[in-house]
VEXZASE-667049 format. One record per residue (C-alpha): residue number from 1; residue in one letter; x, y, z. Coordinates in steps of 0.1 Angstrom, whole numbers, plus 5000, padded with zeros to 4 digits. Layout:
N
   pos   code     xx     yy     zz
   NUM      A      X      Y      Z
...
***
This chain:
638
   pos   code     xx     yy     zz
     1      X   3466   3515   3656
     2      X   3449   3547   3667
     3      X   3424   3564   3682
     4      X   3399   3572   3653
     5      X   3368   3585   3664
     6      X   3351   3596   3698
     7      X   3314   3600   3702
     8      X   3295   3615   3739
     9      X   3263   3617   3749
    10      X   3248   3638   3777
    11      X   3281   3644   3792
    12      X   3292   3674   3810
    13      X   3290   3708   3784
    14      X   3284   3675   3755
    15      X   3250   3669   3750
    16      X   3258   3650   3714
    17      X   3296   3656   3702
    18      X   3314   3636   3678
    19      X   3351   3639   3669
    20      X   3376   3621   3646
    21      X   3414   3623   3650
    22      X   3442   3611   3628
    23      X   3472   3596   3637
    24      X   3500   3612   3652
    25      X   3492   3647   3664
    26      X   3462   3662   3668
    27      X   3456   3700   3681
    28      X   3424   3709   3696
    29      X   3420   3744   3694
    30      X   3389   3765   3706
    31      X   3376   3792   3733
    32      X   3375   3788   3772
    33      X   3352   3763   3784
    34      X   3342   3748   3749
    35      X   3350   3714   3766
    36      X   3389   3708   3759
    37      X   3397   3696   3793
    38      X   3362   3675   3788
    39      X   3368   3659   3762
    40      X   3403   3644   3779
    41      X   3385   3631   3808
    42      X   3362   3615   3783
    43      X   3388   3593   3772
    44      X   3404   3582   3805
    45      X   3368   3573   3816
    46      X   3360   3552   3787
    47      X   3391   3534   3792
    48      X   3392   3531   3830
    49      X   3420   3526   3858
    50      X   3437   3498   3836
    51      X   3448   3522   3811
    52      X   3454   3553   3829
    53      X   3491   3565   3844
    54      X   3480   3584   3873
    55      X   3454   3598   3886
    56      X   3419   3589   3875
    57      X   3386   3607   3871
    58      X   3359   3600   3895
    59      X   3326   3604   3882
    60      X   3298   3619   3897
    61      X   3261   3632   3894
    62      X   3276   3664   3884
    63      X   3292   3650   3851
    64      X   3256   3648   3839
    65      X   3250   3672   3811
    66      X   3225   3704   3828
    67      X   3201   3722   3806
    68      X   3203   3762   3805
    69      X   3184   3763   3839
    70      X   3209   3740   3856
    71      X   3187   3710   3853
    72      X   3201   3677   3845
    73      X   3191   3664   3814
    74      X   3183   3623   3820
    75      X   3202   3600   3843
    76      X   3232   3587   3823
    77      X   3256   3598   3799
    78      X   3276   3574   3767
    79      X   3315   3578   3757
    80      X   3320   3555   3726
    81      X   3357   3554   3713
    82      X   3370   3537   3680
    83      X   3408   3524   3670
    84      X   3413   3520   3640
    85      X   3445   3510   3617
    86      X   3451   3474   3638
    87      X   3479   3457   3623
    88      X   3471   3419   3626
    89      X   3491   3414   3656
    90      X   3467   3441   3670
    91      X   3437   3421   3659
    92      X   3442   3393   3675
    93      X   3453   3416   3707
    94      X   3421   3427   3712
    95      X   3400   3403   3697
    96      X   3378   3413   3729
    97      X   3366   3445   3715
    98      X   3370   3439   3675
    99      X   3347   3443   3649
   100      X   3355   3426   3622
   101      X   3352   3429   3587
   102      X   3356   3393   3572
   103      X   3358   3410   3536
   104      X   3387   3431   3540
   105      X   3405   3426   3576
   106      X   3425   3455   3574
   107      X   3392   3475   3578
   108      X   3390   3460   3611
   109      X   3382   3482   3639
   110      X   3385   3477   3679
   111      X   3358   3501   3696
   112      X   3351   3506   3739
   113      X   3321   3520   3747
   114      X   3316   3530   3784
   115      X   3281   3538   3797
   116      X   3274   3557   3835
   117      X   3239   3560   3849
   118      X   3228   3574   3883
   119      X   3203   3561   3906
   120      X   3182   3584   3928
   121      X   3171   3557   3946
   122      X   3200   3544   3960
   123      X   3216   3580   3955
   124      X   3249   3565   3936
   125      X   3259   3558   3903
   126      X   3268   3524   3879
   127      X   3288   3519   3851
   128      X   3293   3494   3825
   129      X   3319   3491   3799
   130      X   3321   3470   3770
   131      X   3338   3464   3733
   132      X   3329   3453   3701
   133      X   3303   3441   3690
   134      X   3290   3431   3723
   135      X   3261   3447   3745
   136      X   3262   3465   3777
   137      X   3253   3433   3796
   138      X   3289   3422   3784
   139      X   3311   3434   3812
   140      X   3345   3438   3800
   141      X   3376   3430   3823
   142      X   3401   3455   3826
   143      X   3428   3441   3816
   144      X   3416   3443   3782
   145      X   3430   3476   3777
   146      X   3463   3476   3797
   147      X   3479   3480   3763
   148      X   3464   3514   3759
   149      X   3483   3539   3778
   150      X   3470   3571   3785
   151      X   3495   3595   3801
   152      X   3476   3632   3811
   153      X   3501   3665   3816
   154      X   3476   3692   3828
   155      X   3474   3726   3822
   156      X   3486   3740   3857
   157      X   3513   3707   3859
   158      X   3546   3708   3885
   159      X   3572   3695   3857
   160      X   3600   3709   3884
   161      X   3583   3681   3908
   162      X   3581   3659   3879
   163      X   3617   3662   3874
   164      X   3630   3656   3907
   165      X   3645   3627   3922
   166      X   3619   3605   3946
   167      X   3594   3579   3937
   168      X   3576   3599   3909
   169      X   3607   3608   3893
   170      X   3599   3611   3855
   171      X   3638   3604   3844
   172      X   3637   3572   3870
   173      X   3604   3560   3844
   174      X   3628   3566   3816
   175      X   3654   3549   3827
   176      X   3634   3517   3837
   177      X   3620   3520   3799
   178      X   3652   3522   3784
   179      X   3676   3500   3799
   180      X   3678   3463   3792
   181      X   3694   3437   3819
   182      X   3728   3444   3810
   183      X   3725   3483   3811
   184      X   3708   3477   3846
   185      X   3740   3455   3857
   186      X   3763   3478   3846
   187      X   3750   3508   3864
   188      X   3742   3491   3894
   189      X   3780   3477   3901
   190      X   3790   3515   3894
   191      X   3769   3527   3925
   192      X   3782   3497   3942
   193      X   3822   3506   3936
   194      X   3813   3542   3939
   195      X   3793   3529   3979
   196      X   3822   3509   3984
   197      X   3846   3542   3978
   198      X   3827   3562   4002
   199      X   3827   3537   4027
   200      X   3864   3534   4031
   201      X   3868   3574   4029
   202      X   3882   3590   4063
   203      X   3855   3615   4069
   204      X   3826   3592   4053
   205      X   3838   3568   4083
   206      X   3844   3598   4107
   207      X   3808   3610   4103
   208      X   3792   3575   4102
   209      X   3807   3569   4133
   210      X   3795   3603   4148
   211      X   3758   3592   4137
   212      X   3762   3555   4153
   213      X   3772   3571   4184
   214      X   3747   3592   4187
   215      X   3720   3569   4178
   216      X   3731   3537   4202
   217      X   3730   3567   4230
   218      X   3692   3578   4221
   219      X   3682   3545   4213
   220      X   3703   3517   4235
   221      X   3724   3487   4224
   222      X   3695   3466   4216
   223      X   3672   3486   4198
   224      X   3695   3509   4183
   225      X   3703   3501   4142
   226      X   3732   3503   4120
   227      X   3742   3538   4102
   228      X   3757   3537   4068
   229      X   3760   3565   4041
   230      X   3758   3553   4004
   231      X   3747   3574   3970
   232      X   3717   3551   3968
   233      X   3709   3511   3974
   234      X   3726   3494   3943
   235      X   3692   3482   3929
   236      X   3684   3497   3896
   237      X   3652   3511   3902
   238      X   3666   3526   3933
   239      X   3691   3539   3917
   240      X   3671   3555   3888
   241      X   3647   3573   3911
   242      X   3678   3591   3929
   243      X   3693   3605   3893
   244      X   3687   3637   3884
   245      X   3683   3660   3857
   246      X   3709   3693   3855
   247      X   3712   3720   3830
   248      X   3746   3725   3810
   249      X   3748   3764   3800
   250      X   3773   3764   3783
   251      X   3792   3746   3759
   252      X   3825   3725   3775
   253      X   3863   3737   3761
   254      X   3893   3719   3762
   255      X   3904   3746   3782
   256      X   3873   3744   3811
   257      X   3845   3719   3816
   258      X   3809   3734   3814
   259      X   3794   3744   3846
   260      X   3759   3722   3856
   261      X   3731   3739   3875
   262      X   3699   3726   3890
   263      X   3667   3725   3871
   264      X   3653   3749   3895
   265      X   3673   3778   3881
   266      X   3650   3772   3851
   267      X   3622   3793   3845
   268      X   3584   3773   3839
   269      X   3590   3771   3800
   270      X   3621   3757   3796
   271      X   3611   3728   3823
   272      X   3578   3724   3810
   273      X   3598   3718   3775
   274      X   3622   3692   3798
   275      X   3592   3677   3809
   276      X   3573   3671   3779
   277      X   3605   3656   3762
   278      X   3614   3630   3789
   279      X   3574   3619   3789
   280      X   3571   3614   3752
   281      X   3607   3599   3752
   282      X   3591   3572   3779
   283      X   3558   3570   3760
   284      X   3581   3561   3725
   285      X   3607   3534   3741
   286      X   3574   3516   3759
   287      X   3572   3481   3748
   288      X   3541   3469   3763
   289      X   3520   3493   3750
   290      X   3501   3492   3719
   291      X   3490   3523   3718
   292      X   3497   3552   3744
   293      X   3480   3584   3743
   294      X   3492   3615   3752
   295      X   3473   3640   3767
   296      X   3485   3675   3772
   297      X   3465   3705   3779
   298      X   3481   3737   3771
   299      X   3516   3732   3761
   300      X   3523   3770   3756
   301      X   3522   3775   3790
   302      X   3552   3801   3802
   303      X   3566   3796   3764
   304      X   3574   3827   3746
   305      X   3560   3826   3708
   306      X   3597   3813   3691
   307      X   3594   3786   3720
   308      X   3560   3778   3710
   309      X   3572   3773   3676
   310      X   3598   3753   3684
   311      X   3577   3730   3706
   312      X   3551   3729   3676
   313      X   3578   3715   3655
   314      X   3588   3688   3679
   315      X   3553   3677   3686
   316      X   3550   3672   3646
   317      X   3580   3657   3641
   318      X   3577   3629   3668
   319      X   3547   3607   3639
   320      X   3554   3576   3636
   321      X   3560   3549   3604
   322      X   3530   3529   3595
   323      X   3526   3497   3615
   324      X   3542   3509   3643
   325      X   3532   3484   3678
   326      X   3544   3514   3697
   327      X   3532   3544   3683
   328      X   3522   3575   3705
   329      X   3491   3594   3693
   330      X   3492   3634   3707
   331      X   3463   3651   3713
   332      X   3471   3690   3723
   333      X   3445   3716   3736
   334      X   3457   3751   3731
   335      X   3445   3787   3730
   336      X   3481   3802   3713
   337      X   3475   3810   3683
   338      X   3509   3807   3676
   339      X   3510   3768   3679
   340      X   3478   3767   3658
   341      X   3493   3790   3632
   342      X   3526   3768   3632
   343      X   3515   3732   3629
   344      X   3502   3717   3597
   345      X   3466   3725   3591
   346      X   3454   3691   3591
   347      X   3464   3683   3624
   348      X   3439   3709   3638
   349      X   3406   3705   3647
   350      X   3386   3732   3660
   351      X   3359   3725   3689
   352      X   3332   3751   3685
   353      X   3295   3767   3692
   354      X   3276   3766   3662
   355      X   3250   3793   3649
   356      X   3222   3777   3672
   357      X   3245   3775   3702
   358      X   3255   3737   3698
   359      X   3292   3725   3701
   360      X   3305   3710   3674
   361      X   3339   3696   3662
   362      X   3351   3700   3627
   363      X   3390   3690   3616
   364      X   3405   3710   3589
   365      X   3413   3679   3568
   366      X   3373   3670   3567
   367      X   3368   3704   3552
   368      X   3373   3693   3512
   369      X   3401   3713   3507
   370      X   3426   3703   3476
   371      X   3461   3698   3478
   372      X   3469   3733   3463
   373      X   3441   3744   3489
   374      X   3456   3734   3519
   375      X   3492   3747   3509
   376      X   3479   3778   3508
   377      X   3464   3776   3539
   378      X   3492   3765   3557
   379      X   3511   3798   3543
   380      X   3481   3824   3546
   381      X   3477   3809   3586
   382      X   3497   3831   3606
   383      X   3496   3842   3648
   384      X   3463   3870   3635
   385      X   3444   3852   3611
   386      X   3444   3820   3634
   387      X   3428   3836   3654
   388      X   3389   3829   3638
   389      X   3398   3793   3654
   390      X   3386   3806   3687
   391      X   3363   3828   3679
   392      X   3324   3828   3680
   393      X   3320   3846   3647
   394      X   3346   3858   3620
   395      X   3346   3891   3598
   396      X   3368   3887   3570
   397      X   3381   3919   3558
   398      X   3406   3928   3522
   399      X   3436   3950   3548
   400      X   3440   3969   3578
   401      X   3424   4000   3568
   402      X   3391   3976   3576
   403      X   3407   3959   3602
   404      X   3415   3993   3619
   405      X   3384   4011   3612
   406      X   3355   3980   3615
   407      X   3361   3977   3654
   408      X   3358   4015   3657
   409      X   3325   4014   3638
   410      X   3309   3985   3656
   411      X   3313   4004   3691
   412      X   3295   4033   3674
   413      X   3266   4011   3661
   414      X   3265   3991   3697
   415      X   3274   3961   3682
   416      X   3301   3941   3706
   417      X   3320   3921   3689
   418      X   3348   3919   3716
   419      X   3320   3906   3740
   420      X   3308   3879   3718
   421      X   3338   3870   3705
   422      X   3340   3880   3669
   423      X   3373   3881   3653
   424      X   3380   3908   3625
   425      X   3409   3894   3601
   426      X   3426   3912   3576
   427      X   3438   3885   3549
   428      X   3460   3908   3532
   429      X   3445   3904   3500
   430      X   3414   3894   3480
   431      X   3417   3860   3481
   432      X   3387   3847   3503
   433      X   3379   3814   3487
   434      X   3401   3791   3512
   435      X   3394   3807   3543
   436      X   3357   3806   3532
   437      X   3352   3769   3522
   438      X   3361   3762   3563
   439      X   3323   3776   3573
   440      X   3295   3757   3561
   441      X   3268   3742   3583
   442      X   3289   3708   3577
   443      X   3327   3725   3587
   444      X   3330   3748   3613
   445      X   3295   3759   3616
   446      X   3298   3796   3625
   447      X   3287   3827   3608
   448      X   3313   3844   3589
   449      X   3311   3875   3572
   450      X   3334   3885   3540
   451      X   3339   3923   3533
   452      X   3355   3933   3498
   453      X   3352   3965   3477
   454      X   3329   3960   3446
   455      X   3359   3972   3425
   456      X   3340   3989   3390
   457      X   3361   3997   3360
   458      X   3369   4037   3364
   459      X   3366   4055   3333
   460      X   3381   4095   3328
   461      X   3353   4121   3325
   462      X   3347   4146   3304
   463      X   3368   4179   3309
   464      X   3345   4206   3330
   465      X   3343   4238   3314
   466      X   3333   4275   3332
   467      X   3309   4296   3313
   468      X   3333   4310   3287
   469      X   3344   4272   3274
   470      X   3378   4267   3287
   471      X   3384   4245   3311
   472      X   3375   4248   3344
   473      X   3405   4246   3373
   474      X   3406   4224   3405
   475      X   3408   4249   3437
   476      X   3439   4261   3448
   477      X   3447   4266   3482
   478      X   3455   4304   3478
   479      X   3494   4302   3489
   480      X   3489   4277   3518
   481      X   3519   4259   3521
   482      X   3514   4223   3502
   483      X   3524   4190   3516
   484      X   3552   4178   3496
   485      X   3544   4141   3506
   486      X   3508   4145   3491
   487      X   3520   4144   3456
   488      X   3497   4128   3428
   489      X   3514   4095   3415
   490      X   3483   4099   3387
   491      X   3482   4126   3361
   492      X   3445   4114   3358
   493      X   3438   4110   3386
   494      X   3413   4138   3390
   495      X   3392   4133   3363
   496      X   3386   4093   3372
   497      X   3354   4080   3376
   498      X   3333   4045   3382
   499      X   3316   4033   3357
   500      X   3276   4025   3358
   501      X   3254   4008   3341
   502      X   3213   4019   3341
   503      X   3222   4042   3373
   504      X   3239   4011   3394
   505      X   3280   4003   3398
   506      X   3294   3978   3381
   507      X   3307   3950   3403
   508      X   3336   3939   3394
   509      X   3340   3896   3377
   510      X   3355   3884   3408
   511      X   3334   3901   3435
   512      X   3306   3882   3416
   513      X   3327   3852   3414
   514      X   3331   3854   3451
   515      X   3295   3862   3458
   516      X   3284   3828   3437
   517      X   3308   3808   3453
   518      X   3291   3810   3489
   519      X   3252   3815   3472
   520      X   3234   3790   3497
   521      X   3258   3790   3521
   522      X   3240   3799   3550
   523      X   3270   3804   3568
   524      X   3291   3825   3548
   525      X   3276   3857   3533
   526      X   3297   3882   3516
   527      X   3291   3921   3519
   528      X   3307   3945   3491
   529      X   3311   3979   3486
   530      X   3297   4000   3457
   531      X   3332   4008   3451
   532      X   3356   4009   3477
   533      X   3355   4014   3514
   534      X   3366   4047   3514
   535      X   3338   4057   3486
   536      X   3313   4042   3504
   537      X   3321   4054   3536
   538      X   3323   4091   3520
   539      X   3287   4082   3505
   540      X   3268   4070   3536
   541      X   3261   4106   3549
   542      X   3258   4136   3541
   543      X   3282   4152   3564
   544      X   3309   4118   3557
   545      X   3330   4130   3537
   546      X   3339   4165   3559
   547      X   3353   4144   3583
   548      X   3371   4124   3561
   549      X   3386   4157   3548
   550      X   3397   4166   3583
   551      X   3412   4130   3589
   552      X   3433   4133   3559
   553      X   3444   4165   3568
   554      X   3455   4151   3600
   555      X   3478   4127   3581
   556      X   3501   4157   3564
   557      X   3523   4187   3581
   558      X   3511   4208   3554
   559      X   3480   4213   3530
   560      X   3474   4177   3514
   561      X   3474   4188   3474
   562      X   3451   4152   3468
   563      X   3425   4163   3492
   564      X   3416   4195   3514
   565      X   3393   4220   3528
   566      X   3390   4244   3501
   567      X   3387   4214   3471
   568      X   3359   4198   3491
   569      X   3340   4231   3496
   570      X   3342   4238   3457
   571      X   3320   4208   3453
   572      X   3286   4219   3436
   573      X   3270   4187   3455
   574      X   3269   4152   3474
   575      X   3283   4134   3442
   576      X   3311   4153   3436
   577      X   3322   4157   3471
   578      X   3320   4116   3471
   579      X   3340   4115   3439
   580      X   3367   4143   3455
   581      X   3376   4123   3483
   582      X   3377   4084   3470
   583      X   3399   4102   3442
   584      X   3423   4120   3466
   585      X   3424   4088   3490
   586      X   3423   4060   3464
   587      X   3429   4073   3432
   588      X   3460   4094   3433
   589      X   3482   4072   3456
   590      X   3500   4096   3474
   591      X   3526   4087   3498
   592      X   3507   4088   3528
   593      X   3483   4056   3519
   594      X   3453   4042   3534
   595      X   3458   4025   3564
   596      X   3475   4061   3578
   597      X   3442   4076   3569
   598      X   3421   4047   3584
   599      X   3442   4053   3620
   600      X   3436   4088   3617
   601      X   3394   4090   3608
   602      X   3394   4057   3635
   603      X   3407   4083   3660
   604      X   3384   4112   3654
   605      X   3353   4083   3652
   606      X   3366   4075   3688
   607      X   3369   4103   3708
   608      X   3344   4108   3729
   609      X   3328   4139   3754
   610      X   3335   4140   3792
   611      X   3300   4121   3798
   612      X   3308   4092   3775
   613      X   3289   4100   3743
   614      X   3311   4102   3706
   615      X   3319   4136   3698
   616      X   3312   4130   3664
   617      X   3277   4108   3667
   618      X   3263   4086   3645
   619      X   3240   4108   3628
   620      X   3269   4131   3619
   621      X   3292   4101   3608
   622      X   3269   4072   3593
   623      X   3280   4038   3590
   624      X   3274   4024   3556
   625      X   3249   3995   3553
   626      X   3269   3967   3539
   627      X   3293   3972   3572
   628      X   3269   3970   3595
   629      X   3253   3942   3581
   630      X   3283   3920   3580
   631      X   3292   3928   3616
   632      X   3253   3922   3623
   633      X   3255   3882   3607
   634      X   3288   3878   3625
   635      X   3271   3880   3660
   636      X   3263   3848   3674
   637      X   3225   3842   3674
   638      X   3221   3822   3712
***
C-alpha cells in the first residue's frame, strides 16, 4: 500500500495541482517557495490528528489560495489523496474509504478526501473529511486512519534535542518499537541489579543520607519525603527515555577500548544523519501501521556533497518488498542538486511554474522515456546539469565555450537570466534528445532552448594565386617571435571551407534530425549556428572578428601562428576575415583550444568603464541572432 496520487484545490500557492508518487522514495525537487513545504502540510491535513506523530497543522483563513492582488480566491479549498497497491488484508482494513473494483480486486483503491470552507458570517472555518466512495455529508471517524502514520522532520529540525534523553527521546521510541516482553524484562531487572548496586555503595549511601538530612530539616518530619538515587525507575519505558546515544571515534583494540563522546561534539550533519536513521529505523520495525509516511524537508541540510551522496543512497536503499504491511513511503524536498543528481531518475519529480506562470508537477518516470533512455539519464545527470530541475527556464548548450560565453552575452543584451532563473547547461556533447523529451506542455512544462552548431561538410578551396600565377603566401609576422604552443595540428587547415548550397550553409543530418524531433513542440525550440559558434560569432559584426583576434592573442605568450594581427589585416574583406578566424580557432586545433579562448573574449566582453557601461558595447561586439533568440524563449513569460 501507498500513497499514489494527491490532488489540491484553492490551497495556499495551489490553485489546481495534481501529483503522483511511487512507492518507496520520492524526491521533490524545485525552486524556493514552489510549494514543497505546502504540499506536506497538505497531507497531514487530509489525514488529520489520528495519523499525525506530532504536531499538527491548524488551518486558517490564510491557507486560502490569494490571487496576484492578495485577494482570496472563494471560501474553501479540497485535498484529495489516493492509496493504492492494498494487499487484501489492507482492503478489508479500510473498507471505510475503498473503492472497489469488483472485476479485478487488486485494482482496488482506498482514497480520503478532506474539504475546509470558511464562514464570514460566523468569522470561523468547518471541515469535513471523508473516504471512498462516500459524499461529504459522510463524516469519517478518525480512527479510520490511525494505521497511516505520518512522521514530519522539518527543514530547520533540533535532531541534538531529538536525540537526547527525556520524554521525546527518539532512541526511547525505538526501543519501545523494538523490544518484545522478554527484551523489556531483561533490561528492566539489569537497571534493577545495577539500582540495587548503587544503593548499597558507601558514598551512594553517604550522599543520600546528606540529601535526607537536609530535606527533613527544610521540610519537617511529617511532610518531608524519602531520598533515593537510582539510574532510572526499573520500568521499561522509563528506562528507554533515560538511554542515550554516544559516538565511538574510533575503532576498539585489544590493547585499548574506544573512547565514547557525547552527541553534542557532533557537528548538524552527522546528527541530522543520526537522526534520520533512528526515525526511519522506528518507522520500519512499526507494527501497527500500515503505512507510515515520511516526511522530510531538506535532508542536505549541514551535509557536505560526499555526505549527501551517501545519505541519497541510504534513502534508496531503505524500498521495501512487494506486499509489505509495514512499508515506509519517503517523500524528500530538496534544493541540492547533488541529491537530485545521485538518486535514480524516476524517483524525482520536479514541482514547477509553467510557461503561463502555473505550478505544475511532472515525475521523471511519466515522461515516456525507454529503458535505454533513462540509463542514460541517470549517467548524463550530474551536480550542473541537475540543475534545470530548479530552474524557471533551461538553455541547453554543446560545451563550456557556450556555457562560459552565453552568460556574458545575455548581460550585454539586458537579458537576466540570473534574475529569472534560467539555467545554462553544458551537456558535454551533442546529444540533446533525452534531456529534450523532459519539456513538453505535458512533462515539465517550461521553455527550454537547445543551442548546437549547424556543423556543414568543409571542403578545401582552390589555391590563391598573386598576379604572376604562383601561389599566393599567408602573412608572416615579419620576425615576431611565434607561439610555439599555436602549432597547426592541420596541414589543411588554411585552405578549409563550408560548403553551400544556392548561397545558404548546409546544415548538417543531425542538426536537422534534432530540429524535427522537437517541430511542434512548443516548449522546446532548437537554435543552430550557420557553422559553429565561433564562425558565427566572427560573422555577426563587422568589427567581431578584431576582437576575437585580440582574445586569442591573449591566450599565447607569443605571436599565435593560427591566428594574429597581421593575418587578419591581410584579409581583402568580411568573408575572409570570417573564414581566418573560425579556421585558426576551429580548424587547426592548436594546443590552446576553445574554451581558453571563450574565457579570454568573455573577459574582454565584460570589462566595463568607471561609470558602468561595457568598454567594448554592443554595437562594436554584436551578438548573433540565433543566441539571442534562444536566451529570449528561455525567459519565463509571467
Amino acid at each position: 500500500m501507498h500513497l499514489s496520487t494527491i490532488s489540491i484545490k484553492n490551497f495556499r500557492n495551489f490553485d489546481d495541482l495534481t501529483m503522483d508518487f511511487a512507492p518507496g522514495l520520492n524526491v521533490i525537487v524545485g525552486e524556493n517557495n514552489i510549494g514543497k513545504t505546502n504540499l506536506f502540510d497538505a497531507i497531514r491535513i487530509a489525514l488529520g490528528g489520528a495519523s499525525n506523530q506530532g504536531d499538527f497543522v491548524r488551518v486558517t483563513k490564510d491557507d486560502l489560495s490569494k490571487n496576484k492582488y492578495g485577494k482570496t480566491i472563494g471560501d474553501s479549498f479540497q485535498i484529495s489523496l489516493v492509496f493504492s497497491g492494498l494487499t487484501e488484508d489492507e482492503r478489508g482494513e479500510f473498507i471505510d474509504i475503498l473503492e472497489l473494483n469488483d472485476e479485478d480486486p487488486g485494482l482496488s483503491f482506498a482514497s480520503v478526501h478532506f474539504s475546509w470552507t470558511w464562514s464570514e458570517e460566523i468569522n470561523r472555518g468547518s471541515y469535513r473529511r471523508w473516504g471512498g466512495a462516500r459524499t461529504s455529508t459522510d463524516n469519517m471517524p478518525d480512527d479510520v486512519l490511525q494505521s497511516i502514520q505520518i512522521t514530519l522532520l522539518k527543514a530547520l529540525r533540533d535532531a541534538l534535542s531529538g536525540l537526547q534523553p527525556g520524554r521525546t527521546s527518539q532512541l526511547g521510541r525505538l526501543l519501545r518499537v523494538l523490544a518484545n516482553e522478554e527484551q523489556k524484562a531483561a533490561v528492566e531487572t539489569i537497571i534493577t541489579e545495577a539500582n540495587t548496586k548503587l544503593e548499597n555503595d558507601p558514598l551512594i549511601q553517604e550522599v543520600t543520607n546528606t540529601i535526607q538530612t537536609s530535606l527533613t530539616s527544610a521540610s519537617g518530619e511529617v511532610l518531608s519525603q524519602c531520598a533515593s538515587i537510582s539510574t532510572s525507575p526499573a520500568e521499561f519505558d522509563r528506562i528507554s527515555n533515560n538511554l542515550r546515544i554516544a559516538i565511538q571515534r574510533e575503532k576498539e583494540t585489544p590493547e585499548s577500548k574506544a573512547t565514547l563522546e557525547e552527541i553534542w561534539f557532533n557537528g548538524l550533519g552527522y546528527n541530522n544523519l543520526l537522526f534520520i536513521a533512528t526515525v526511519l529505523s522506528e518507522l520500519e520495525a512499526a507494527k501497527s501501521a500500515s503505512l507510515a509516511l515520511l516526511l522530510v524537508e531538506e535532508p542536505e541540510a549541514h551535509l557536505h556533497p560526499q555526505l549527501q551522496t551517501l545519505l541519497s543512497d541510504y534513502l534508496s536503499s531503505r524500498h521495501t518488498s512487494e506486499g509489505d504491511n509495514h512499508a515506509v513511503q519517503t517523500f524528500v524536498t530538496t534544493h541540492s542538486p547533488t541529491i537530485a543528481a545521485h538518486v535514480d531518475p524516476d524517483c524525482l519529480i520536479v514541482l514547477h511554474h509553467t510557461t503561463s506562470g502555473k505550478i505544475k508537477s511532472t515525475s521523471i518516470r511519466s515522461c515516456g522515456l525507454t529503458v535505454k533512455e533513462r540509463k542514460q539519464l541517470q549517467r548524463m545527470l550530474d551536480v550542473t546539469k541537475a540543475t534545470m530541475l530548479f530552474s524557471r527556464g533551461v538553455v541547453l548548450v554543446e560545451g563550456i565555450s557556450e556555457a562560459l560565453l552565453l552568460p556574458v552575452l545575455a548581460k550585454r543584451e539586458q537579458v537576466k537570466i540570473a534574475d529569472s532563473a534560467i539555467a545554462i547547461i553544458p551537456i558535454c556533447g551533442v546529444d540533446f534528445s533525452t534531456f529534450g523529451k523532459l519539456f513538453h506542455p505535458d512533462r515539465i512544462a517550461m521553455n527550454l532552448s537547445i543551442i548546437t552548431d549547424g556543423d556543414p561538410k568543409l571542403t578545401n578551396e582552390p589555391p590563391k594565386t598573386d598576379a604572376a600565377g604562383q601561389e599566393a603566401k599567408p602573412a608572416t609576422n615579419n620576425g615576431e617571435a611565434e607561439s610555439d604552443e599555436d602549432e597547426p595540428s592541420d596541414p589543411t587547415w588554411d585552405t578549409k571551407i563550408p560548403v553551400r548550397t544556392n548561397g545558404k550553409y548546409e546544415t548538417c543530418k543531425r542538426t536537422q534530425a534534432l530540429v524535427a524531433q522537437f517541430a511542434g513542440n512548443v516548449c522546446v525550440i532548437v537554435y543552430h549556428s550557420e557553422v559553429t559558434l565561433e564562425f558565427d560569432l566572427a560573422n555577426a559584426g563587422k568589427d567581431n572578428a578584431s576582437h576575437m583576434c585580440e582574445a586569442w592573442h591573449d591566450c599565447f605568450d607569443g605571436t599565435p601562428r593560427t591566428l594574429n594581427r597581421k593575418m587578419l589585416g591581410a584579409c581583402a574583406d568580411q568573408e575572409h576575415r570570417v573564414l581566418t578566424v573560425w579556421r585558426g580557432i576551429c580548424i587547426a586545433k592548436p594546443k590552446a583550444g576553445k574554451p581558453e579562448f571563450a574565457q579570454s573574449l568573455a573577459s574582454r566582453l565584460d570589462e566595463k568603464t568607471n561609470d558602468g557601461q561595457f568598454k567594448i558595447t554592443t554595437q562594436e561586439f554584436v551578438t548573433p541572432k540565433y543566441i539571442k533568440d534562444a536566451l529570449l524563449h528561455a525567459m519565463p513569460k509571467s
